[in-house]
Every structure is written in C-alpha cells, then in structure tokens.
N, C-alpha and C positions, 0 to 999 in steps of 0.2 A: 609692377613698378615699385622699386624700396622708395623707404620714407626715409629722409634724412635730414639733420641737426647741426649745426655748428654751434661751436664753445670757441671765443676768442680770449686770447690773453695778450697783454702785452708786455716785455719787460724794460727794463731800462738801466743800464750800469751803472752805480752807486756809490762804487769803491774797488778795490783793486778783483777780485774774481766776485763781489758780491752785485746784486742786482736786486731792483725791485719789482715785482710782480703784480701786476695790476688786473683785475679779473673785469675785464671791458664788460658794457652794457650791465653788470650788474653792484649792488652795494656792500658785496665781499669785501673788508679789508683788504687793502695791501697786506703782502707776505714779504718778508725779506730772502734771499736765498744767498747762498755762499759755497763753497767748494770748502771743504775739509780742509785741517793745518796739515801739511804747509805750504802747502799751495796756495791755500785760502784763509781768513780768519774764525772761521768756524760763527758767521755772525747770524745763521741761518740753516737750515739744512739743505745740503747738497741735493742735487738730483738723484742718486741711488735710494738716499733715504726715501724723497717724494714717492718716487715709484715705490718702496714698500711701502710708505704710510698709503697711496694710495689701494694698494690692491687689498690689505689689511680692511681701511674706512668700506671698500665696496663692498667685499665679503659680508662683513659685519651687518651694515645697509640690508646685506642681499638675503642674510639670515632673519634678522627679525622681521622682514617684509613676509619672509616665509613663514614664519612663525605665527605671524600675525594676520596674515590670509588665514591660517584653520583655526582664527578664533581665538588663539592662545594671549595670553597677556606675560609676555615674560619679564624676568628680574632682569638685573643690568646683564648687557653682554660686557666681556673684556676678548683683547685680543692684542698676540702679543706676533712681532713679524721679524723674520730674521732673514737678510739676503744676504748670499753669497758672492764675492767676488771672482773672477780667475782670468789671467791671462790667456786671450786667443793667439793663435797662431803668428803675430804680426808681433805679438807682448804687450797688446792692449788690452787696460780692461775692462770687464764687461760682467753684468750682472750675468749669474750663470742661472739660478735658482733662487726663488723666495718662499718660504716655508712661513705658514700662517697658523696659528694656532688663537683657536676661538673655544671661549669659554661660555657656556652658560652659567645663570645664576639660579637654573632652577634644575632637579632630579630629574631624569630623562621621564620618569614612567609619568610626572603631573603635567605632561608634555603632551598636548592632544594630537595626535598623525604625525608622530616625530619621522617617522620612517619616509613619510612621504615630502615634509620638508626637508630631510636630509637628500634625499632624491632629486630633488628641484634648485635648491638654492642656489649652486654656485652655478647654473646656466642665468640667474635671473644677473648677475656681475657683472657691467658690461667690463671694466677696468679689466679683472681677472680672464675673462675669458677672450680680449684684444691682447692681454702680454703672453698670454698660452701659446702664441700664435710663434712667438722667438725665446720665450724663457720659460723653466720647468718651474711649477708652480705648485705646493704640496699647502695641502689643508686637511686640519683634524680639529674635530670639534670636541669637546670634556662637558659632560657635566658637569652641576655643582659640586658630585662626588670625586670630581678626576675622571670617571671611566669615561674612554673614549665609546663616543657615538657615529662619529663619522669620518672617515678619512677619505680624500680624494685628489 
C-alpha cells in the first residue's frame, strides 16, 4: 500500500492575467503570479518560470540533502535554470526542456562520496523526477573550479 500527501493551494484573480496564490494550511507568504507582457503585466512570474524555479529549488534541496547524508558540510550552492519553449503540433506552447545547472562552492576532491551522491541525488527530487515524466530534464553539476562532476 503507497503512502500519500496532499499540498493544497489556492489562487484567486487579482488583476487582469495576474492572481494570488495562497499556500493553504500553512504560514507561506502569499505569492503574486502573472503571465508575461503582453498578455500580462509581468507583476509576478508566470508559470513556465514556476516550474523552472521549481525543479531548480528541488534539485538544489535534493543536492545538499545528499551531500549532507555522507557527512559533508558544503559552501553555498547556486543554481542557475533555463526552460525552453516550442510550439506543438496544434501551435501551442509548451515547455519542451529545462536544463539546471548547479553549482557547488567547494572543490570536488574536499567532497566526501562525491561519486555516490552524484549517483543518488536527483532520484531523492520529487519536483524533477514527476516533470521527467512529460518534459526533458538536463542537469550538470560544476565545482567551485567550473569542472563538471555530474551530468544527468
């Protein structure tokens, strides 16, 4: 038998495409949200953006969780998210790919079982590994030095 979670939200329109986002049962701020000019007034970010900041924020989570399991104490992460747009078949559009690039703040080798939490982390996502499911999903991770440690 799975285990299972609900997350409610609720929103409410605000202004012409913009709305406000209310994260029920808990003490989250309201968020503003808005659809892009010119459609929209740009008062918020749109849902395209949401879903990158989201799979970006989980990623990142999902890294230093991992990191932080073998004991390691890391420097700041950064992470930087790029989604792609493209018209489907109909002319609508639709996020096609989001491409994540995570940084560490420390040198791969003062990195204790780097190999093993590069191995692990982006299963622990739930965000990332529920959009995998309709959109292509690319992550590489850099040391402090630039060199990539991990792509997936």
């Amino acid at each position: 038998m799975s285990e299972e979670k609900t997350i409610e939200l609720s929103l409410e329109q605000t202004g012409d495409y913009e709305f406000r986002v209310r994260f029920d049962g808990s003490s989250i701020p309201d968020l503003t949200t808005d659809e892009s000019s010119p459609l929209g007034g740009d008062a918020g970010p749109d849902p395209s953006r949401l879903l990158a900041a989201a799979v970006a924020n989980c990623l990142s989570a999902s890294l230093l969780f991992a990191l932080r399991k073998f004991k390691n104490a890391p420097s700041t992460l950064k992470a930087k998210a790029r989604a792609s747009l493209a018209r489907n078949e109909h002319g609508r559009w639709r996020v096609v790919r989001i491409a994540v690039e995570l940084q560490l703040g420390d040198a791969a080798e003062a990195l204790a079982n780097l190999d093993r939490v590069m191995a692990q982390f982006e299963d622990f996502c739930i965000v990332t590994e529920s959009v995998r499911q309709g959109v292509t999903v690319e992550v590489s991770v850099r040391d402090a030095s630039g060199a990539v440690v991990h792509t997936g």
